[in-house]
N, C-alpha and C positions, 0 to 999 in steps of 0.2 A: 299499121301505125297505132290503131286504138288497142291490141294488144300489146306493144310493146308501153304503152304508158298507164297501163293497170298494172303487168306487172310492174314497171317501177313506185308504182303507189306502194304495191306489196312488200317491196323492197326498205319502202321507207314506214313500213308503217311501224312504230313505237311498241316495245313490251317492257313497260315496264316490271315482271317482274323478273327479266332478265336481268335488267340497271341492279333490281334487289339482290339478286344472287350474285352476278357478277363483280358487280364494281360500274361504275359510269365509265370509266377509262375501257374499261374490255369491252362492254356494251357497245360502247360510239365508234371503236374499233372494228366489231364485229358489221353493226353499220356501214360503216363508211367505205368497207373493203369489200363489203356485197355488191356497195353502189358501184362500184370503181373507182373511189380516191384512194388515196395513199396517207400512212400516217406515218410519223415517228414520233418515236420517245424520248422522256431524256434520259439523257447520258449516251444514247446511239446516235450513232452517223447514218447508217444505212434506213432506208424506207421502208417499212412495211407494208408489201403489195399483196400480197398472197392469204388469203384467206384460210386454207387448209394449215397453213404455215405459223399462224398467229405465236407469239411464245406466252408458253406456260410459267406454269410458279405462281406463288403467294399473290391473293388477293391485293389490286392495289401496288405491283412492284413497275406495272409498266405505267407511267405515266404520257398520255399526250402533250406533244408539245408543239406538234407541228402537222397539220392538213394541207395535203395538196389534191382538189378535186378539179381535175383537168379531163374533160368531157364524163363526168360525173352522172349518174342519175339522183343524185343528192336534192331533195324538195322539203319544202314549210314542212309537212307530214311527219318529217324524222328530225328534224329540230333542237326536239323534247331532249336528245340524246344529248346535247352539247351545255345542258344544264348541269348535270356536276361534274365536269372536265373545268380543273382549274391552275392547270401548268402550259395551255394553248398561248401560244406568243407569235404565232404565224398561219397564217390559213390564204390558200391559194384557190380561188373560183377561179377557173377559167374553160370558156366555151360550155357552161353549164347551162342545157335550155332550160331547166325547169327553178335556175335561183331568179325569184324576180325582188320586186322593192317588199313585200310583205317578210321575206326571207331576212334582206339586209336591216330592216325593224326591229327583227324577233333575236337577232344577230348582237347588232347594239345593246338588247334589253335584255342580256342575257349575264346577269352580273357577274358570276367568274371572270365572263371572258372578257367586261367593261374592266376587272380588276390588271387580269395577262394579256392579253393581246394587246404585241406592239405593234405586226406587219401584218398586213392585208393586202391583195392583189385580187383585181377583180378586171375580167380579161374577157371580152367577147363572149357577154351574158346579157342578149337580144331582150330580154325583158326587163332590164333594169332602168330605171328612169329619175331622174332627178330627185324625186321623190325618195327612194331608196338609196343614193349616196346622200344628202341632208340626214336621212334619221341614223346615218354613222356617229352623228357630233354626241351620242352617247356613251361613246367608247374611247373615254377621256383619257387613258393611258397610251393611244395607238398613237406608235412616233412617225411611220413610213406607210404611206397610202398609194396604190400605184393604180391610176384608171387605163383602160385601153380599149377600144374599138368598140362603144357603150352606145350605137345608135339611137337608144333611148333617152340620153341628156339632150337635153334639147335647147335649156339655159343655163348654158356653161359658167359662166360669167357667175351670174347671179348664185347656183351652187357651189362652183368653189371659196367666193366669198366669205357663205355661210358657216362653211364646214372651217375655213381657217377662222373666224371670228368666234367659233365654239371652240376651237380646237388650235391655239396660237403654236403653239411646238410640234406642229403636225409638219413632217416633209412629206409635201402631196409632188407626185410626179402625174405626168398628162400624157397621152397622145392618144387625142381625140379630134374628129374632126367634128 
């Protein structure tokens, strides 16, 4: 177990001067499909799962528009990547052990994506805590919020509250116990 969460350290750990060479879009791609999530772009329909696979062309032609990290090894560590990705409108955490409240922070405070992202889905990610859905209410443009099976909220009440009185055009959906 303790080698399989080194290597996912390694997996996430940041080169930036690949973001310089690459593009932030190719970079966070390259990430994200090491971890195991899945991306698309826009103007595509289909996901991009395959790493070997990634498409070519001009710097900059594929843009992110959408993450789906569904049993992900995705951590704070790799982050750094989702700094200049600025076409993200939808990101899917689910069953992710390593996203906790420090992730959903860094998440929020990450202005592209306070500018694009409208939907968010955060799905049976055991470390997430009250604490980490509150500091969403920085991502003033997000319209659809979906919580689900979040053992770690613990005052429901009191953080839905919050997050709609930051966030009044927010459709938050629940099923939480």
């Amino acid at each position: 177990r303790h080698f399989w969460g080194w290597l996912n350290a390694v997996f996430n750990k940041v080169d930036y001067e690949r973001i310089q060479a690459v593009g932030p879009d190719r970079a966070a791609s390259e990430w994200l499909l090491r971890c195991g999530a899945l991306v698309r772009y826009q103007g595509h329909q289909k996901w991009q799962q395959d790493y070997n696979g990634l498409p070519t062309g001009p710097l900059g032609k594929y843009k992110i528009e959408a993450i789906h990290a569904t049993d992900s090894c995705i951590m704070y560590r790799g982050f750094d990547y989702l700094d200049g990705l600025e076409h993200v409108m939808e990101i899917k955490l689910q069953k992710c052990i390593y996203i906790q409240d420090q992730c959903l922070q860094r998440l929020s405070e990450t202005k592209n994506l306070q500018n694009s992202l409208l939907q968010l889905w955060i799905i049976s990610c055991g470390n997430v805590t009250d604490k980490g859905i509150i500091a969403l209410h920085k991502l003033t443009n997000l319209e659809y919020l979906y919580l689900s099976d979040l053992p770690g909220i613990r005052e429901k009440e009191t953080t839905i509250r919050i997050l709609q009185q930051a966030l009044p055009n927010l459709e938050l959906e629940l099923d939480l116990e």
